[in-house]
C-alpha positions as a Markdown table, in Angstrom:
| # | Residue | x | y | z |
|---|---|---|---|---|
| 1 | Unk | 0.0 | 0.0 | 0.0 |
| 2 | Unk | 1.3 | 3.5 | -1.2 |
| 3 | Unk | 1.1 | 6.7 | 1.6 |
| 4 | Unk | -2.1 | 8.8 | -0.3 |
| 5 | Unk | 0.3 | 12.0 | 0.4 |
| 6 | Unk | 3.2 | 11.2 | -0.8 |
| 7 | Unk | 3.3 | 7.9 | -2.6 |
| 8 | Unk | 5.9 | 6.3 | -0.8 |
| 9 | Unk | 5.3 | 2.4 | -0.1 |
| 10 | Unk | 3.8 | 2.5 | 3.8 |
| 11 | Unk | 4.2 | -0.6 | 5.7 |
| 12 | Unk | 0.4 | -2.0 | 7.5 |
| 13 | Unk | 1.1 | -5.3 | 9.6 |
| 14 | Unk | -1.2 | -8.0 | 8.8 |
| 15 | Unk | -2.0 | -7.9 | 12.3 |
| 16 | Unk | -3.5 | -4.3 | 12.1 |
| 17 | Unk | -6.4 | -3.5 | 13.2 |
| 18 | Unk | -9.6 | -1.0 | 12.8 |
| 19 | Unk | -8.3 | 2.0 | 14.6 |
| 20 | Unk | -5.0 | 1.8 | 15.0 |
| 21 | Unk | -2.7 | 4.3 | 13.7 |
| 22 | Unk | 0.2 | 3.9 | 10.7 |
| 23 | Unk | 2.6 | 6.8 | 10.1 |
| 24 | Unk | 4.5 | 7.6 | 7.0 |
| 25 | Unk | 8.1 | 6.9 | 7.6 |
| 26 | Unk | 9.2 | 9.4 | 4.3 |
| 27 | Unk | 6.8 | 12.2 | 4.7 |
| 28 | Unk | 5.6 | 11.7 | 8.5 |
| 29 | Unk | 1.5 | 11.9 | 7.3 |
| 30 | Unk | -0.3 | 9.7 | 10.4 |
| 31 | Unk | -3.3 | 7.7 | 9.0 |
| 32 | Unk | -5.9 | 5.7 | 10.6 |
| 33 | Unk | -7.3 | 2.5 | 9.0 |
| 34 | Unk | -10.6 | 3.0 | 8.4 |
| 35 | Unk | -11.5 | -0.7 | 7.7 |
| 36 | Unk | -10.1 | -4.2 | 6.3 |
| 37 | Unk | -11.1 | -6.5 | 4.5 |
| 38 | Unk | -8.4 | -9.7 | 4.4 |
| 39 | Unk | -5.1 | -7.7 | 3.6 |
| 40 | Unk | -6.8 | -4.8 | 1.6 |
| 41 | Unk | -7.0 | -1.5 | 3.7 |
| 42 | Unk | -8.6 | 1.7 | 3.8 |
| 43 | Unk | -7.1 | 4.5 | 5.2 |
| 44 | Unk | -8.3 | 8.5 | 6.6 |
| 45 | Unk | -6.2 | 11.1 | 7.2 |
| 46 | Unk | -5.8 | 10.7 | 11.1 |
| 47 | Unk | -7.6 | 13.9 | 13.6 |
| 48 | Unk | -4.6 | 15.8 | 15.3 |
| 49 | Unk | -5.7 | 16.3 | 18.6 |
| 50 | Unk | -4.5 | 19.9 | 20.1 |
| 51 | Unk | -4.0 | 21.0 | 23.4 |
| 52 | Unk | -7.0 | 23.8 | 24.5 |
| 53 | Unk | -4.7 | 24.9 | 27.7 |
| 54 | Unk | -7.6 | 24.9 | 29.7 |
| 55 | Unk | -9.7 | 27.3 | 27.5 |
């Protein structure tokens, strides 16, 4: 499977799971897998979470 931001091969463990997070390791893009179906995945861009420093 090929990172959708930069194209670079991205490595998903067969083990993966709904949820869990893969990173890019040439541009740094953090994706969450969406579903799976067998070894076929589909990815979203994963939410950054900010901090609100209490406001």
């Amino acid at each position: 499977m090929n990172c959708p931001e930069c194209d670079a091969k991205l490595n998903v463990p067969d083990d993966a799971t709904v949820g869990e997070i893969v990173s890019c390791h040439d541009c740094g893009a953090d994706f969450e897998i969406a579903s799976k179906n067998g070894s076929t995945f589909q990815l979203k861009q994963a939410e950054k979470v900010g901090e609100d420093w209490g406001e």
